[in-house]
C-alpha positions in Angstrom: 143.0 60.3 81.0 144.3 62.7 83.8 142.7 62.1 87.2 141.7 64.8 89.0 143.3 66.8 91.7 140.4 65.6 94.2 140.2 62.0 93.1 144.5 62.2 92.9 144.6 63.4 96.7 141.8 60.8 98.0 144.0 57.9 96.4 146.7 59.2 97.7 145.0 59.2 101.3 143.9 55.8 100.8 147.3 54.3 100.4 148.8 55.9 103.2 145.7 54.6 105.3 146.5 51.2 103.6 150.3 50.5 103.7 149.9 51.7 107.7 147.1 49.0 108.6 149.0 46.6 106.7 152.3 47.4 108.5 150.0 47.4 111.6 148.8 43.8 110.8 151.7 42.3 109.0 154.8 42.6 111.3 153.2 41.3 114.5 151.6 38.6 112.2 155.3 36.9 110.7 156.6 37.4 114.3 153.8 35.2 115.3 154.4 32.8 112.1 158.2 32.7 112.9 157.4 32.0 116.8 154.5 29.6 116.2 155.5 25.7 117.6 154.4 23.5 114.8 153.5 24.1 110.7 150.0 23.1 110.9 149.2 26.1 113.5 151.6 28.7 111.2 150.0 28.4 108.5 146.3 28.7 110.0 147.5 32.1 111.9 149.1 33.3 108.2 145.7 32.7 106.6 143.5 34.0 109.1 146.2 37.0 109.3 145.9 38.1 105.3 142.1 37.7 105.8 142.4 40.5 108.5 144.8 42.4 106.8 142.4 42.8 103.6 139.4 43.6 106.4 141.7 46.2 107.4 142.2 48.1 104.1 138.7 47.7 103.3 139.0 45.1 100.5 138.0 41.2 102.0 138.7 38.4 99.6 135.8 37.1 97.6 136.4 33.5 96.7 134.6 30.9 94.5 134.8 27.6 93.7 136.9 26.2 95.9 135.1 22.7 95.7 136.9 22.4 92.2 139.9 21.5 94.8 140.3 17.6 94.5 140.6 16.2 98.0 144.1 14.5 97.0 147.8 16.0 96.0 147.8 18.5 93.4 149.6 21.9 92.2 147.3 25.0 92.1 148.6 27.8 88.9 147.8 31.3 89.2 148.2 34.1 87.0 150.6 36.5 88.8 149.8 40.1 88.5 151.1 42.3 91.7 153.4 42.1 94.6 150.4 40.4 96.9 149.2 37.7 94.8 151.3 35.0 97.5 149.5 36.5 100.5 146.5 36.8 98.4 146.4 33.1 97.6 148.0 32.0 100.9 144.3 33.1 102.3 141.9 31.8 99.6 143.7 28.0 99.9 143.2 25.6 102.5 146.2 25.2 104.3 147.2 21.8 103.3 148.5 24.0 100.4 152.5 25.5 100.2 154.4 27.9 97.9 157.3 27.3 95.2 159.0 30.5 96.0 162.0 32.3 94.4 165.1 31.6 95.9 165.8 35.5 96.8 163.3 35.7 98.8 164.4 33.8 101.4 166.6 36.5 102.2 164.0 39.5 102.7 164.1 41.2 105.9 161.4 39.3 108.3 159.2 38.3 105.5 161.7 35.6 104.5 162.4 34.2 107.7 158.3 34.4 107.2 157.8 32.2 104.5 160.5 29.4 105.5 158.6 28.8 108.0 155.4 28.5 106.6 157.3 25.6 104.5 157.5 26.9 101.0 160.2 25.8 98.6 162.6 27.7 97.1 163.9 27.3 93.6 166.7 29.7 91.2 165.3 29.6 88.0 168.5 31.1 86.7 170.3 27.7 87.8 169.6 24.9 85.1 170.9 22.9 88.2 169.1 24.0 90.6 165.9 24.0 88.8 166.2 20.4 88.4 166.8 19.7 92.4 163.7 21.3 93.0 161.5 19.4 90.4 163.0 16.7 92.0 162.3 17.7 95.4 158.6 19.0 94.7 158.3 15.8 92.7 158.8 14.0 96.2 157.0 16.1 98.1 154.1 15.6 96.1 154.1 12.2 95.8 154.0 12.0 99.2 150.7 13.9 99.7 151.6 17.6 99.7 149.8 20.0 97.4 151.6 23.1 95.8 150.7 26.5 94.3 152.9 27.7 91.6 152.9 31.4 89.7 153.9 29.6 86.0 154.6 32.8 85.1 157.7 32.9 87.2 157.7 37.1 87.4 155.3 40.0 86.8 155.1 42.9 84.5 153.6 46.3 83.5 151.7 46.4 81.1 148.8 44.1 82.0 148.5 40.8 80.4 149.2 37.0 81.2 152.6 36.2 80.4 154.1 32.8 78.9 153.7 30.1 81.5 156.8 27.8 82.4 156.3 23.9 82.2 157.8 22.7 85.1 154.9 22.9 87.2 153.1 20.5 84.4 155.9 18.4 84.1 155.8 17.8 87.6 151.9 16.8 87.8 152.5 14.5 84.7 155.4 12.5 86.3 153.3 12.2 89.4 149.9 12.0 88.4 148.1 14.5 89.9 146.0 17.1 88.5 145.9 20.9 87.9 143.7 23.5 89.4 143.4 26.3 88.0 143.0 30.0 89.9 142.2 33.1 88.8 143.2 36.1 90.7 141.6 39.9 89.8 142.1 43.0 90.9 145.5 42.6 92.9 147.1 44.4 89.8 145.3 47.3 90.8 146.0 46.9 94.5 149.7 46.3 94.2 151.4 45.9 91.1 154.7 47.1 89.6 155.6 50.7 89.9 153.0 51.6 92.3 154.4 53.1 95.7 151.1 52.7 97.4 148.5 50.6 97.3 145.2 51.2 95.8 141.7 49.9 96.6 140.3 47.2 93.9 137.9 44.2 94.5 139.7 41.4 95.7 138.3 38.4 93.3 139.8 34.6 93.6 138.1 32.1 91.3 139.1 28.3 91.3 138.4 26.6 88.0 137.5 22.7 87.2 141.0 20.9 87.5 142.4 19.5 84.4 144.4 16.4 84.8 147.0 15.3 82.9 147.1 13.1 80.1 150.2 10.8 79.0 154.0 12.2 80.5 156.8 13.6 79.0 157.5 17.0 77.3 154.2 17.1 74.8 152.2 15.7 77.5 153.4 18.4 79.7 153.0 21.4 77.3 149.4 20.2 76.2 148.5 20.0 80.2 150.1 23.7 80.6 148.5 25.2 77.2 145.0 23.9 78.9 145.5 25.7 82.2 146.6 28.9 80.7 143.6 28.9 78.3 141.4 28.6 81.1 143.4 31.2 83.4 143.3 33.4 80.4 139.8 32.9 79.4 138.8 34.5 82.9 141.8 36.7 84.3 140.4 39.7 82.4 143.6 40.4 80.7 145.3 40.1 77.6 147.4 37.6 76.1 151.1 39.1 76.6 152.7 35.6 76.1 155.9 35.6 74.6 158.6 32.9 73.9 160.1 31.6 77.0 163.1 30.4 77.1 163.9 27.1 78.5 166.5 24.7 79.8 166.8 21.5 79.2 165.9 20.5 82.2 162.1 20.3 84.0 162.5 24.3 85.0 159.8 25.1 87.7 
């Protein structure tokens, strides 16, 4: 359906009101990140700067359950849906919580500098190598205490739907033990998602689901534990089911 010119010219006025305040927010907010002395204050200032950000564009995050989050280790999976969902989440989490990111990242203007410093990992999916040093490395970071969120999806794409998950992230939590959470994000499609040059107003909506924890290890225990979670992602995400067959390496690809 065609909008109309009116409605066309007041979105259109919204997202130049939006990407402003968020420029207006965002690059003092990684210079403090970058500049801040240790992790545990960098990642408080990055949470409490998303939350102002969305208060600036008039849409503040609404999240629920968050007491589904087991007090111990374990890897948060999100569907993945826009080009925020990372700062989205990054706010909603306590901040005990850090990012797999893609490796490319790392090397965007200010916003990668950014991240590194908020102490995400990095991994190149399109490395069988290098896919396997980072299960290896979140593996050990796990096991030592640290809890992770991970976009199984590994990418985005128009049209809307939940894509095939990856099992790395369930490999992972069956070698170590720990359970999955899952999280639902909706809306942030609408706010910032492929193609769109501006952003758009939509409610903000974050739901954390009952954990599921893993059962046995290995590849079928790892597949059952990630067929679970994307069930219960898809079961509330509001969109269809846009898997398809994803290829894989050998190795535990996160």
């Amino acid at each position: 359906m065609r909008k109309s010119p009116l409605r066309h010219a007041l979105q259109t006025l919204y997202g130049l009101y939006a990407s402003t305040m968020l420029a207006v927010v965002i690059i003092p907010l990684c210079l403090l990140i970058i500049s801040g002395p240790t992790l545990g204050i960098r990642r408080a200032i990055g949470r409490a700067g998303v939350k102002l950000a969305m208060l600036a564009i008039g849409q503040p995050l609404r999240v629920s359950g968050l007491q589904h989050l087991p007090p111990g280790p374990c890897i948060c999976v999100a569907n993945h849906a826009s080009y925020v969902d990372g700062l989205v989440l990054t706010a909603a989490l306590p901040a005990r919580f850090t990012f797999l990111v893609q490796h490319g990242a790392a090397t965007w203007p200010l916003a990668g500098k950014t991240i590194q410093r908020m102490g995400v990992s990095f991994v190149n999916r399109g490395s069988a190598r290098d896919a396997a040093l980072a299960t290896r490395e979140l593996l050990r970071r796990i096991q030592s205490g640290e809890s992770f969120a991970i976009f199984a999806e590994g990418t985005f794409k128009q049209p809307r739907g939940l894509l095939a998950f990856h099992s790395g992230a369930f490999v992972i939590a069956s070698k170590a033990g720990v359970p999955v959470v899952p999280a639902v994000l909706r809306g942030t499609r609408q706010l910032f998602g492929e193609g769109m040059r501006l952003p758009g107003w939509s409610r903000i909506e974050i739901e954390i689901l009952p954990a599921i924890a893993p059962v046995g290890e290995g590849r079928e225990a790892a597949n059952r534990l990630r067929d679970g979670v994307r069930a219960a992602i898809l079961g509330r995400c509001g969109e269809p089911d846009a898997a398809t067959v994803a290829t894989e390496s050998p190795s535990s690809e996160v």
